[in-house]
N, C-alpha and C positions, 0 to 999 in steps of 0.2 A: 469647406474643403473644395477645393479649385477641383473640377470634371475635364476628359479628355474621352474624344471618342475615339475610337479602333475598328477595326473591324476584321473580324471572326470566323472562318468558314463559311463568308458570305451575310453576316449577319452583324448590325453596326451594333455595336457595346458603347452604353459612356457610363464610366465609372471613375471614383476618386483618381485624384493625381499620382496616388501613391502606393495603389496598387502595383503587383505582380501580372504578368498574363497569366501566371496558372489562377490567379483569383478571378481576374476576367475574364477567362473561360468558365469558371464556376458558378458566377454571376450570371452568366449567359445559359445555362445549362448543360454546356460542352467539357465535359470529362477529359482528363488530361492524364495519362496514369504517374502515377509516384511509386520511388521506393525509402527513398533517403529521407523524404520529406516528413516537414513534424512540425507542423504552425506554431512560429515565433520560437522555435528552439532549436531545429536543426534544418536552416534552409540554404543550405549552399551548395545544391545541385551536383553534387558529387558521385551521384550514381547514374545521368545522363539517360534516364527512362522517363523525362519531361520533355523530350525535343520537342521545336516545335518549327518549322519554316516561318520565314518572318522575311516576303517584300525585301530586294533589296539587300537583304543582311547574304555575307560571304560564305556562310556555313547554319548548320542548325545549330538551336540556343537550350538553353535552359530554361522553360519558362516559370520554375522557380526563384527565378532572383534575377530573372529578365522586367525591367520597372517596364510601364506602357507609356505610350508618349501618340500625341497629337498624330493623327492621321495613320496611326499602324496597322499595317494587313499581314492579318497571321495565318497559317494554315497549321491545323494541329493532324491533319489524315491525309497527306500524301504520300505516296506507295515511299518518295525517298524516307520520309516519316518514319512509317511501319517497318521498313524494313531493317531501317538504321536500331529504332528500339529492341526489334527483335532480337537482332545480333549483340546488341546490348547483352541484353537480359541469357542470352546464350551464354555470352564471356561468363558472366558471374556465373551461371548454373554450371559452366568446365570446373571452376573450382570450391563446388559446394558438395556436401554431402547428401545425396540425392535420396537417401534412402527412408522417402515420404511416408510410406506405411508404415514404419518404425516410428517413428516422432510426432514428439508429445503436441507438435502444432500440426498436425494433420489436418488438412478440411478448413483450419485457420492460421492459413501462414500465408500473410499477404504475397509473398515470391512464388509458393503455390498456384495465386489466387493468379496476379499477374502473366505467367506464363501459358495458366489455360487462357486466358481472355485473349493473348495474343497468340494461340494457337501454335505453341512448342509442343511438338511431336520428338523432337531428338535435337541431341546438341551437337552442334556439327567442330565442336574446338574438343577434342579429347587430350590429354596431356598428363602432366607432373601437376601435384596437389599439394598444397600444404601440407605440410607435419602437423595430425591431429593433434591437441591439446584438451583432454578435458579433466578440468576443474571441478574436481567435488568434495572438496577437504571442508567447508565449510558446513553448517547445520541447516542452511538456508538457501544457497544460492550457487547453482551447477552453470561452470563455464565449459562449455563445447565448439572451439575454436573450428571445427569443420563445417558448422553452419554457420560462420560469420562470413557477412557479404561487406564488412568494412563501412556499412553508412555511413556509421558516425552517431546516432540517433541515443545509444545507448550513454556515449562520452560525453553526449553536450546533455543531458537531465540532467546526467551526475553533477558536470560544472555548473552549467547553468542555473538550473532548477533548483537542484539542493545544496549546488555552493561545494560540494568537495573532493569531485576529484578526482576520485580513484583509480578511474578511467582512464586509460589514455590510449593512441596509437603509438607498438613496440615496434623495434627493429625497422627495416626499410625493404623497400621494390617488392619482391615477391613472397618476404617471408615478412613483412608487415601485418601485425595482429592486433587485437584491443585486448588490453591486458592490465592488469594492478603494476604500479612502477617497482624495477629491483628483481624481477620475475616473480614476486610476492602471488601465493595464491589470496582466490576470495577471503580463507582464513584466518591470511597473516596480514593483510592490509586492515588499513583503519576504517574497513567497511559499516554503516549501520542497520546494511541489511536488507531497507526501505522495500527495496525490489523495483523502485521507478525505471530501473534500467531496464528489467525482462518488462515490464508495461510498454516500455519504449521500443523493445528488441521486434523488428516484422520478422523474425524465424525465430528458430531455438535456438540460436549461439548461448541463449541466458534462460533458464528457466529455476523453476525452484526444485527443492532438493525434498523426494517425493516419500512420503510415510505412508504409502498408501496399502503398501503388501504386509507392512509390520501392523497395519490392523486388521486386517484381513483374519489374518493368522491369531489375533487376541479374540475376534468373533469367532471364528470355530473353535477355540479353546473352552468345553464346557467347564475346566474350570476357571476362567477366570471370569469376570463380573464385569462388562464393558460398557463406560458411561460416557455419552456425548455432550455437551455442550458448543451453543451456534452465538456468533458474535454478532451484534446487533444489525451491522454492514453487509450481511453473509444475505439478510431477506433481498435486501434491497440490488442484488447483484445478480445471486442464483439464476435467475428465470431468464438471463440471456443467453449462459450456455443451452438453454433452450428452445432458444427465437425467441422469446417474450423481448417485448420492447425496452429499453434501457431506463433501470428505474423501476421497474415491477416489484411492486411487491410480493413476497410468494411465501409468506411466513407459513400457514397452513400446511401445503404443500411439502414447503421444507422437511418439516416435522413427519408428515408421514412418510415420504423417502425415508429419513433416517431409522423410520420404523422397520420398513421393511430391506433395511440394508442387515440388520438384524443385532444392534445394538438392544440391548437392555433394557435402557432409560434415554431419553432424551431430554434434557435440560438448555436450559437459555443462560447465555453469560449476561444477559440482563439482570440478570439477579445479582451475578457478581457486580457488577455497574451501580445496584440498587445499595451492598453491601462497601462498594468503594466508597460512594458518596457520604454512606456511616461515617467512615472511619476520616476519609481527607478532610469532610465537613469540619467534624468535631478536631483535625490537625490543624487545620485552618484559624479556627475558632480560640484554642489554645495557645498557637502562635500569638495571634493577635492580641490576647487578654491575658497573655505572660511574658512579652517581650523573644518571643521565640524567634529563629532566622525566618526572615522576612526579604524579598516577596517569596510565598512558598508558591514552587512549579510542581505543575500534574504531574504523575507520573505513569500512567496509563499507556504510552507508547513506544514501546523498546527501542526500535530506531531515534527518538530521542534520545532516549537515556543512553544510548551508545555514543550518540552526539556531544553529548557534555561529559562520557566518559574519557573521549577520545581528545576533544576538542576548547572545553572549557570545564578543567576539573575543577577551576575554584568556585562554581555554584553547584557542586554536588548535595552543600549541606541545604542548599535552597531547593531541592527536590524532597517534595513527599514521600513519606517511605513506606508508603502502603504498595503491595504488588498489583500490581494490572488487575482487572476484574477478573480475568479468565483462571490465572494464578490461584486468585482467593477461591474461586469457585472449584480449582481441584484440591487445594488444601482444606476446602470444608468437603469434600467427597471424599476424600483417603481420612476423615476424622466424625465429624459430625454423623453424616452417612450411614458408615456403618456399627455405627454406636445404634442408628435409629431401626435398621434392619439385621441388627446381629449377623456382620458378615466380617470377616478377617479383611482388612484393610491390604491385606497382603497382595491379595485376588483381586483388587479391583483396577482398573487399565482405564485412565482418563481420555479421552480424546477430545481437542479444541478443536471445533472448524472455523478459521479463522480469513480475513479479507488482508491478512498480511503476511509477507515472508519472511519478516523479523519476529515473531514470535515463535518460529522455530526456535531460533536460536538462543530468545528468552528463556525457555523452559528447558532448555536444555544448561541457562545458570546454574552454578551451582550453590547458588544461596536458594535455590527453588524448589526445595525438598524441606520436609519436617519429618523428628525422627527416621532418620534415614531414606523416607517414603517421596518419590518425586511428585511434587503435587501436578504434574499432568504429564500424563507418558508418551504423548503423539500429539501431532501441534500438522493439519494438512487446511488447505487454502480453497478459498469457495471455487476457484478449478480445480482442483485438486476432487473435491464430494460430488463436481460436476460428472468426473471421470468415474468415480464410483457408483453413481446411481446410473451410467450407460452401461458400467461393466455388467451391472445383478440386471438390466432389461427392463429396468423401470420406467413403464410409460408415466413421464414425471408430469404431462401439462391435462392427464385423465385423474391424477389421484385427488383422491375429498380433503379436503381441508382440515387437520387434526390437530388439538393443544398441546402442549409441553406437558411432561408427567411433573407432579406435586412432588418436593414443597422446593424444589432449585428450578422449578418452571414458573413459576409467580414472580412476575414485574410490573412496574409501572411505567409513565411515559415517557419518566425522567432515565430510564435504565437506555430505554429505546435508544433517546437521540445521543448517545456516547457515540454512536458511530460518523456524526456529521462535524466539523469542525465549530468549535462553540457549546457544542453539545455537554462536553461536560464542564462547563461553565455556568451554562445553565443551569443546569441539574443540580452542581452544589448546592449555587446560588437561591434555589428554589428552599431546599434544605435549611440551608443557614440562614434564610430570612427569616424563618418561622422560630426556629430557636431566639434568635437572637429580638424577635417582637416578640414570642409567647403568644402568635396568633394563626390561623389556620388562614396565609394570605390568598388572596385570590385571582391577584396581579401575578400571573405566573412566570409568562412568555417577556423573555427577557431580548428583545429585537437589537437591541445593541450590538449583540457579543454573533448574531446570526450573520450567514451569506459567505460568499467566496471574493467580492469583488475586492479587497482588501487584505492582505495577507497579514496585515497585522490591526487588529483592532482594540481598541481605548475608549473605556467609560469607566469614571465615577457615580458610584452609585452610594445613597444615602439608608441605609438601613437601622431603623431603631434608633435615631440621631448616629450613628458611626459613618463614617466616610470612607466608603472602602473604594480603593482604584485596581480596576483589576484590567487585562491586557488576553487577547486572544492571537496566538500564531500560530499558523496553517503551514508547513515544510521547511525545512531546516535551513535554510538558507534567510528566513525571515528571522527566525531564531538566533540564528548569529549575531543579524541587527540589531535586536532589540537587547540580547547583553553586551553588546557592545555598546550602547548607550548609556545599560544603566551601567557598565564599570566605568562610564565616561562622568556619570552624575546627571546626566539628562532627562533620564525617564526615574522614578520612583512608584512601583506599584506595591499592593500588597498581593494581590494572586494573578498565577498566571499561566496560562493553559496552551500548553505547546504540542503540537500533532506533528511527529514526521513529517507527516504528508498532506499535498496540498488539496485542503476539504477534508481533509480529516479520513478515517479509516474507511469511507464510501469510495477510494483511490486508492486502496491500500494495495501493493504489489501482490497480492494474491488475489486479485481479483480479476473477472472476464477481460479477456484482449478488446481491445475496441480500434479497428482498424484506424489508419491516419484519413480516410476521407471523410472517418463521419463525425471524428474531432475536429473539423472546420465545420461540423453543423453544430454540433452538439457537447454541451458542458455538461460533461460525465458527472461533474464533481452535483451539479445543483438538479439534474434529474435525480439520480439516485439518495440525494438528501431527501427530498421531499417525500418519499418515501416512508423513511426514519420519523419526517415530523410529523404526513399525516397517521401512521400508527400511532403516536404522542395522542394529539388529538383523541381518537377514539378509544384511551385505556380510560379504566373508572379510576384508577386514581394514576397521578402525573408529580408523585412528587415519593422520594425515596424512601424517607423515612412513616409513610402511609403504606409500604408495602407492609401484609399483614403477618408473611412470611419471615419478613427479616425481625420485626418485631418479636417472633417464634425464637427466633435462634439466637437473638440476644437474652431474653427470659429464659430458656433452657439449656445454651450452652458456653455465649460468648460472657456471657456478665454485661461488660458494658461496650461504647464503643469507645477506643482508641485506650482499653483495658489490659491486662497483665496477657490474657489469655490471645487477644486480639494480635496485641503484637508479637506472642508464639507463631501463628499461623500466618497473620494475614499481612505481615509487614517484612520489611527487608533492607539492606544497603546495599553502599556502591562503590566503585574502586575507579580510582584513577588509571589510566590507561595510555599505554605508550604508541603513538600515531606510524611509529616503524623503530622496531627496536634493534639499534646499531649495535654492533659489537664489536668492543674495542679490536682494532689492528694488531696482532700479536707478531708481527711481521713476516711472515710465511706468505704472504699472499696480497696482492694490492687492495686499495682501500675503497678499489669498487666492489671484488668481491668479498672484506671485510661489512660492506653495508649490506648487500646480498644475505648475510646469515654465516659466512663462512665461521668453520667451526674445526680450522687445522689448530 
């Protein structure tokens, strides 16, 4: 790549052709603040808190999408600099909701963070404000239109990233919003939930829709029975809402917080992960050795399954129909459970803590109940437990290191990596190799189907003389491509493991904020996998069907796997789904507001 030097606040840079100055200040060590910005998704300088003086030039630039060129002097700290930024970041705070000690980004809302470092004391533009809007009709995902600063950040994930959409900028000049098209709320648009938007969001205009008082109130109820289970992704996240470095593992730790938050029992949805693999394994297995639909896709990630509810309902029957681990693991708590501790199933209150926003609104399905009983009654996000263990005063980085309670606490290593993209590919794989040789293998680590640097990955693999081709994709937008292929006839696999999001549930929309400066350092997605794998790593056993647990509850309660009783509890379908459902024009009203919903 062809080099150009510049030069910097006095200091010569030579960097690629084709950088930005704000990278070339980065490169140099010289800080350049951002609000809009969002490497390689939203850089078009639209919120004008990158100025920078630039030699020459007629005005100050954006040095987001400012390219560098041969011989350039820049100044990024000249008083006209500072001051212009200032009054910047002024404008925006006249028409934001300022009411910081209330909101849920307190202490982490980059516009916060921004304003102290350039030392706002008071906003000198007072005026007329938006018409609040907020959005909470959804199970998942609260839109609060009086913290939106208009970036954009939130509108290009959704196109760009996941390919759909929903997003956009309404209306025009002063009453211009980001909104679902149609005035549609989060509820009625063809959302799936993902939450990459609030990941993306630097304030609270998007945050997730919070369960956290409705368990509260299930803990001091001594009658009911309150059971937790933590998603594989939850270890590998937790400890930043705490300083820890990004990628900590803090699985111990976890576990005793939830102790002393004053839950019951604390269980790990690794188990359920360990009992998915049961069930998709031997789905898998059955497809293959009965002509069953073929390629069968995971089903493991609601934001998916919404995706091909919404968006391609003719590979519905190419989805597995086992429920999510976390699912299975409250429908064996409201059944198995209390068969084992003689308790009324009635009383017992499930809670997922979970690294995504769409599983709200999974469990909140209504195929997601047996005998009437909803197999998990509160679904909140590793922010979400983050808030809860500040609220009870839990010095979280002093407590000892404590296990899971027996027998929905027992996993292997194969449970673990569900939360890394690949992860449960692996894991089946590790499964179905041993059935299908009738041998205990020891080739386990399946490096193919691993990593982020590819969004969609392909290997054929030979097992017990069978040729299986199987196919890994990391966020929806990868997803799209690869059936679009195979309804093209280009690709043919038999399995194939689709994650929402990109890396898998270690990025899940409930998971810690990670400012835009330290995503130009740092790949969230592969710090906090490694995590996931080195606990893989050091379990004694790393493969699902060695858990000695699940083995238990096959001989005592399930029968077998992919059984009569199995599929009572542990399996589910799925419905076609209208992407905005029009209603016919009955003539009373034009056929904008007939699309709107109108309902004269």
């Amino acid at each position: 790549m062809e080099k150009v030097t510049l030069t910097i606040n006095g200091l010569q840079v030579e960097v690629p052709s084709n950088y930005t100055v704000l990278e070339a200040a980065k490169e140099a060590g010289i800080d350049i603040p951002t609000l809009c910005y969002l490497k390689d998704i939203n850089e078009v300088g639209a919120c004008r808190v990158c100025l920078v003086e630039v030699e020459g030039g007629r005005s100050l630039q954006a040095s987001c999408v400012l390219p560098v060129r041969e011989g350039m002097v820049v100044k990024t700290n000249t008083k006209h600099v500072r001051e212009t930024v200032k009054t910047t970041v002024e404008l925006i705070l006249a028409n934001h909701n300022r009411e910081c000690l209330t909101c849920s980004r307190n202490r982490n809302c980059e516009l916060q963070t921004l304003s102290e470092e350039l030392g706002i004391e008071e906003v000198s533009f007072e005026g007329e404000k938006r018409v609040s809007t907020v959005d909470d009709k959804s199970a998942s995902i609260v839109r609060d239109a009086s913290k939106c600063i208009l970036c954009g950040r939130c509108v290009n994930v959704c196109k760009k990233v996941q390919e759909i959409g929903i997003l956009d900028f309404t209306h025009r000049g002063f009453e211009t919003e980001v909104a679902p098209a149609f005035d549609k709320s989060m509820a009625e648009a063809p959302c799936i939930y993902c939450g990459q938007c609030i990941v993306a969001c630097p304030v609270a205009a998007l945050r997730e829709k919070s369960d956290i008082e409705k368990i509260w109130d299930a803990i001091e109820d001594p009658d009911t029975h309150v059971l937790v289970q933590t998603a594989p992704a939850v270890r590998a996240g937790l400890g930043e809402e705490f300083g820890l470095p990004i990628g900590t593992r803090v699985t111990g730790k976890m576990v005793a917080a939830l102790r002393r938050l004053g839950f019951d029992k604390v269980f790990d949805t690794n188990f359920g992960a360990d009992l998915t693999i049961m069930e998709e394994g031997h789905e898998l297995l059955d497809r293959l050795q009965n002509g069953g639909k073929l390629p069968m896709i995971t089903s493991c990630s609601p934001g998916w399954i919404r995706y091909c509810e919404f968006y391609y309902p003719e590979f519905l029957e190419n989805l597995s129909t086992c429920k999510s681990p976390h699912q299975m693991v409250g429908a064996v708590l409201k059944s198995y459970y209390p068969e084992l501790n003689n308790i009324d199933p009635k009383k017992i209150f499930v809670v997922s803590v979970m690294p995504c926003t769409s599983k709200k609104t999974e469990s909140a399905r209504e195929e997601m109940e047996v005998d009437g009983l909803r197999d998990v009654d509160a679904v909140i996000t590793t922010r979400e437990l983050g808030k809860m263990i500040k609220q009870a005063r839990i010095k979280f980085l002093q407590l000892p290191d404590e296990n899971f309670d027996q027998v929905f606490g027992e996993y292997t290593g194969a449970g673990v990596i569900f939360g890394a993209t690949g992860g449960v590919m692996e894991a089946a794989l590790r499964t179905v190799a041993d059935v299908l040789t009738g041998e205990d293998l020891e080739d386990i680590e399946y490096g193919a189907v691993r990593g982020v640097e590819e969004g969609i990955k392909e290997a054929e693999l030979e097992i017990a003389g069978n040729k299986i081709r199987i196919a890994v994709v990391h966020g929806t937008a990868n997803a799209g491509k690869v059936l679009e292929m195979i309804k093209a006839g280009e690709k043919d696999y038999h399995f194939i493991e689709i994650m929402g999001c990109s890396g898998g549930c270690v990025t899940g929309g409930g998971q810690p904020h990670v400012d835009a400066k330290t995503l130009m350092d740092v790949d969230v997605r592969v710090e906090r996998a490694k995590a996931l794998y080195e606990e893989d790593t050091i379990m004694e056993q790393r493969k699902s069907h060695k858990n000695p647990m699940i083995t238990k509850i096959y001989e005592e309660f399930l029968g077998k796997p992919n059984g009569h009783k199995s599929h009572d509890l542990l399996h589910t379908h799925y419905v076609k789904r209208e992407i905005y459902e029009i209603k016919e024009n009955c003539g009373g009203c034009s056929v904008e507001e007939a699309a709107c919903g109108c309902e004269e």
